[in-house]
Every structure is written in C-alpha cells, then in structure tokens.
N, C-alpha and C positions, 0 to 999 in steps of 0.2 A: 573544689565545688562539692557540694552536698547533694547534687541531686533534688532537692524539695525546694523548690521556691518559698523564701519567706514570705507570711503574711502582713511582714511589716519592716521599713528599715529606717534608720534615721544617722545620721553624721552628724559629730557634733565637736567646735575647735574650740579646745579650752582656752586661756590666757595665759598657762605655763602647761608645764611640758608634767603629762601623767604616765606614768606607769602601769601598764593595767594590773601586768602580773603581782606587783608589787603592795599596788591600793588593794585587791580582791583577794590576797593571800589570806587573809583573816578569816574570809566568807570562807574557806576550804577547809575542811573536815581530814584533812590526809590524803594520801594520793587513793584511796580506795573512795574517797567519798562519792556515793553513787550522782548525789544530786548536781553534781561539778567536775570541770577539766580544765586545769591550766594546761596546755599543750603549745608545738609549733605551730598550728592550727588557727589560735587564738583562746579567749574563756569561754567555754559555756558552760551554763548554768541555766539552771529548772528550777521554778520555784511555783509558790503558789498565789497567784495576786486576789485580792478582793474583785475578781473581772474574771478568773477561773485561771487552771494554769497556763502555763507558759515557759517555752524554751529560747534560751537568748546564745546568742555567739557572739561575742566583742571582740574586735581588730582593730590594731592599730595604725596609721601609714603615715608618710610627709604628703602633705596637699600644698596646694598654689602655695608660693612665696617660703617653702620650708616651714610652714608651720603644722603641729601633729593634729591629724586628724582621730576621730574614735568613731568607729562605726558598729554600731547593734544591728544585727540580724533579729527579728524574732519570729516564732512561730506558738499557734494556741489561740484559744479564748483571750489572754491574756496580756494579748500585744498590745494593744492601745496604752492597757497602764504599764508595763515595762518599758516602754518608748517614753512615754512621758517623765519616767524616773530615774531614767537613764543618766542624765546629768547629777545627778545628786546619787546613786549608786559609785558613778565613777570618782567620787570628787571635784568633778570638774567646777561646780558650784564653791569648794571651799579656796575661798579666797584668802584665806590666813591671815585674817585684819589683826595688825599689832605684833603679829609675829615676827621678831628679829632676832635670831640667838645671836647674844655676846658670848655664850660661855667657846670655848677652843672649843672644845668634843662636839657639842652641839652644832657646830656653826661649819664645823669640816663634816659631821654628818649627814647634816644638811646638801651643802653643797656638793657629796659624790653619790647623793639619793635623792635630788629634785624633783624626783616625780613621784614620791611617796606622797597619795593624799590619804585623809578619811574617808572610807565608805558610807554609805547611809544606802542599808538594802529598802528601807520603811515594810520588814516584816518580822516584827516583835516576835512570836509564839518561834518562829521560825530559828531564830537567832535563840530563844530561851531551852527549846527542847535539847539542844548537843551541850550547851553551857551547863544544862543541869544533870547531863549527863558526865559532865566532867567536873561534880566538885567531887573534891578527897578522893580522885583517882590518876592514876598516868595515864600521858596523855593516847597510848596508843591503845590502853584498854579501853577508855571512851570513844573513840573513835570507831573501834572495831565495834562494838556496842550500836555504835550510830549506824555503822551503816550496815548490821542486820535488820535494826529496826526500820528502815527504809525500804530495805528489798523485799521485808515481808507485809510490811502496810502501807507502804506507798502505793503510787500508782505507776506505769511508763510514762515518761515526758513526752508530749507532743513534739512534731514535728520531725526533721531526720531520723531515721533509724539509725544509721551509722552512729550517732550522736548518742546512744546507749544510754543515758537517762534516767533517775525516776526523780519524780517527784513528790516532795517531802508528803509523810502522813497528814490528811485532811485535823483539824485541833480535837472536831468535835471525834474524828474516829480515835484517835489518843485520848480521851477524854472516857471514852466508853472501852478502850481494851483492860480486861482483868490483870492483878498485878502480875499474877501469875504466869502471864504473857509474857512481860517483858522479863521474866527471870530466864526465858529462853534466850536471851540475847545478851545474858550478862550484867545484870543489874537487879539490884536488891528491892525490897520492899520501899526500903524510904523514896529514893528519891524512883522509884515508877509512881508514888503515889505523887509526888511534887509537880512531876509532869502533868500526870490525869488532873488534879486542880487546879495546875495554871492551864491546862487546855480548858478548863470548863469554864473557863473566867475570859478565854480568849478575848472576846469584844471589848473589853473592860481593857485589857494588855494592850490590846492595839492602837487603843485611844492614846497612848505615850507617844505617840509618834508626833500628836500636836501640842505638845505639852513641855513649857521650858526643861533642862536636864534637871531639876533638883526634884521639881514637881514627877517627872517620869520615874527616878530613883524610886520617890515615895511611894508610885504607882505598883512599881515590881515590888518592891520588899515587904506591901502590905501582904502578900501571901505566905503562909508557914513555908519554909522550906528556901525561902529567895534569899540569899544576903546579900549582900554591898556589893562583894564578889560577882556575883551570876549578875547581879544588875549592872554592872558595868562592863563585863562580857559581851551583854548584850545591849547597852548603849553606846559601844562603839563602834557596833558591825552593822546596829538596824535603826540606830539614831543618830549619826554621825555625830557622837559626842565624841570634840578635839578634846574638852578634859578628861574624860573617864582614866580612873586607875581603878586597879583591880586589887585591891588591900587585900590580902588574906591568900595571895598566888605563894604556891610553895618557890617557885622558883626567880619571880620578877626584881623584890626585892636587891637578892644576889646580884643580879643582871644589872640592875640600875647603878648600885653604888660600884660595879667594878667598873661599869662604863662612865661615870660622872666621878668617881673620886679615888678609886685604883683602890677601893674593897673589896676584895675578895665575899664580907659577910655583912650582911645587915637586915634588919627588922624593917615592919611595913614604916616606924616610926622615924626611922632615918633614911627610907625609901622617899617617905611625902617631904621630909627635911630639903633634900640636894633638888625634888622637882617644884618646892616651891615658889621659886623661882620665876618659873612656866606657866604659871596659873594661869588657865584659861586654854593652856595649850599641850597641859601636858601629857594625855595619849596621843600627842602628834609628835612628844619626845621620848616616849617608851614605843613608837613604833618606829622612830629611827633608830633606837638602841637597837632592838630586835633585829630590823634589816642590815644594819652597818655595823652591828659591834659583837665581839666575840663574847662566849659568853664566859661565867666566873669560873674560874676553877673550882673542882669539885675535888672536898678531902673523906666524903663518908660514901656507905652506899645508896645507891638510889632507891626512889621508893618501888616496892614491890609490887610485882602483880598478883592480886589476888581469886578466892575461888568466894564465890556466893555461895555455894553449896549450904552450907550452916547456915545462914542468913534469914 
C-alpha cells in the first residue's frame, strides 16, 4: 500500500494476455531513470499530460474466470487523461490484425512472449528528448545524460512520496535552457541544440499523434537534427507504431539477421530485406527479437565512451 489514496483508478481486461513489464520496457530509460520503475511493486511512471502531471502505478492480476486484469492507479492534475490512455499505453488496444508469423523463429518467439504488445504513451516531445539524446552514443552514456537532465529540470511527480519520482522537464523550459546547460549533464552542443528546437516546435510534434505513421515520420524529420532513426524511436514508444524500424541503430541490424537468419553481420539494407516479410508489423518483430533472442556475437570493440570536454 502506498499510503496516498489515488485520485483515480481504472481496470481494464484485455483479449490476450499482456505483459506489463515487457510492453513498457521501451518506455524505461535504465534502471536509474528517474521518471519510471519497473519493480515487484508493479510500473510507475510520471509523465506529463496535456491536463498537467501525473503519476501512474500499473498492476497486474487474474480476475473472474482467469482472465488478466490491468489496473492503473493514478495520482496529479493529470489523471483523467492517463486513465483514459491507459488502454492504448498498455497495448491492450493492439489487436495485431493480420498478424501470423509463419517464419519458425518468429512464430516460437511469439508463442514463449505472448504478452509482448506496442506501447502508445501519446507523448511525442517526451519520447524525442532521451531518443535524441541517444543518437551516435552508448547506450548507458545517454541515459546517464537523461537522467541528470531530469533531476535538475524536472519537477517531483505527484502523488506517493515513497514513489520517488520526477517528472520529465516541462518542452517550453528545455526549450529556453542555454546550451551550455546541458554540457553539464554530458552532451554537446549539437544535439542540446536539437532538443531546444524540437521543444520549441512542441505543439507542432504533438500533433503526430493524430496523424497516419508516414505523415507523423514526415512531421519529426522536418526538423534539422531528427532522422529516420529518432523518428522511429519515437514512433514506437509514443505512437504505437507496429512498423517503425530504426534504420541507422549501431547495433539492431546485427541482432535481426542473427535472429532471422543465423548472421552474425548485416547492414540496415539486409536488416529491412529478412523483415520485409512483416510489413506492417515489423517493430512488433524486432521487439520480439529483443525480448526472446540472444543477441549477435561480437568480434570488435565496442563503442566508446566519450568526453565532451573539446566539444
């Protein structure tokens, strides 16, 4: 028990069996990320809605007749719209029309990770600022990066304290911090400036959220600094886009072809080759890869961590 009564609850039974931890893994920044906690507990997660913030805890349980329940706790200004997006956050909304893998790999990945859905958080800026913190770096220098920018521009998430918290930096205050701000937290000139302009463009970004995926791509990429890459990053965590790939990922390719065709090596160009197959669904087979399949062997060093200092 938390001690704070929520300001809002809702239950909700999908038509197959989800995973929380599993669908909302994407949404998490690493186990430091401030704004989230997968735990024994359940998830929570702090974000920030168009209705002001808000702190959510999601539980799983069997209800009448063995089928899984999903229940959202929330507290904040921002419970009305968290409750209402709660279905489409968890997946429970994706109904995976047309999906049947025939391939073997697919189809045994499938079937020992059934509760892997798409997330759809519907908070664009949200999902762009850690993705653009993480092009052309490792993944745990971005992260680290993310969550000092958090602790020191954020705010505390409503609700439990116990529940430790913040919530993510308002667009327009990332929008107005100096670059030279964010070289405290590990991040260079370009891309702090990427962020400050897609935060100033926020309203405009957010708009992708009603907007078929090719129309939404075009949305993100019109900005200097976005590529294919980041816009598909973040159309599969804040648009629940089943196709998004992430062309230009240092390491996805590798992953795909040793998981679909026992290569150890391969390019973005014979990455989209093995998932074309999929079309329509295939960030819903590069996150079963991800969760079921081990990944390629590695024969060089990995990428470096670096210093901004010179920068």
């Amino acid at each position: 028990m938390t001690g704070c009564p929520p300001d809002g609850e809702r239950t909700v039974r999908p038509a197959g069996p989800v995973d929380l931890r599993l669908t909302l893994a994407p949404l998490c920044r690493g186990r430091g990320d401030p704004c989230m906690r997968i735990g024994p507990d359940g998830v929570w997660r702090a974000t920030r809605t168009p209705e002001g913030p808000v702190t959510t805890r999601l539980t799983t349980a069997v209800g009448v007749g063995g089928h899984g329940e999903l229940t959202m706790r929330a507290w904040g200004p921002g419970t009305g719209w968290a409750l209402e997006a709660f279905p489409a956050l968890v997946g429970a909304a994706d109904e995976a029309a047309g999906w049947a893998p025939t391939d073997p790999v697919v189809h045994d990945l499938h079937r020992r990770t059934p509760g892997v859905r798409i997330p759809r958080s519907g908070a664009v800026v949200e999902a762009l600022v850690p993705s653009i913190l993480e092009q052309k770096v490792v993944g745990v220098e971005a992260r680290r990066s993310y969550a000092r920018l958090v602790r020191v521009l954020g705010e505390p998430a409503p609700g439990p304290a116990t529940a430790r918290l913040m919530v993510p930096p308002a667009p327009r205050t990332l929008a107005a911090t100096p670059s030279y701000v964010f070289h405290r937290f590990g991040v260079e000139r370009k891309r702090a400036d990427t962020i400050r302009l897609a935060c100033s463009y926020a309203a405009r970004l957010e708009e992708a959220l009603a907007m078929p995926p090719a129309a939404a791509g075009r949305r993100l990429t019109a900005l200097p600094g976005i590529g294919r890459w980041t816009a598909a990053e973040v159309g599969r965590v804040a648009l629940g886009d089943t196709d998004a790939v992430s062309v230009g990922d240092y390491h996805l390719p590798n992953q795909v072809a040793w998981a679909l065709a026992g290569e150890a090596r391969a390019d973005d160009a014979r990455m989209l080759e093995l998932l074309e197959p999929y079309r329509g669904h295939r960030a819903r087979v590069i996150r079963l890869i991800e969760t079921g399949s081990g990944a390629a062997p590695r024969f060089g060093p990995r990428m470096a961590l670096r210093s901004i200092a010179s920068m």
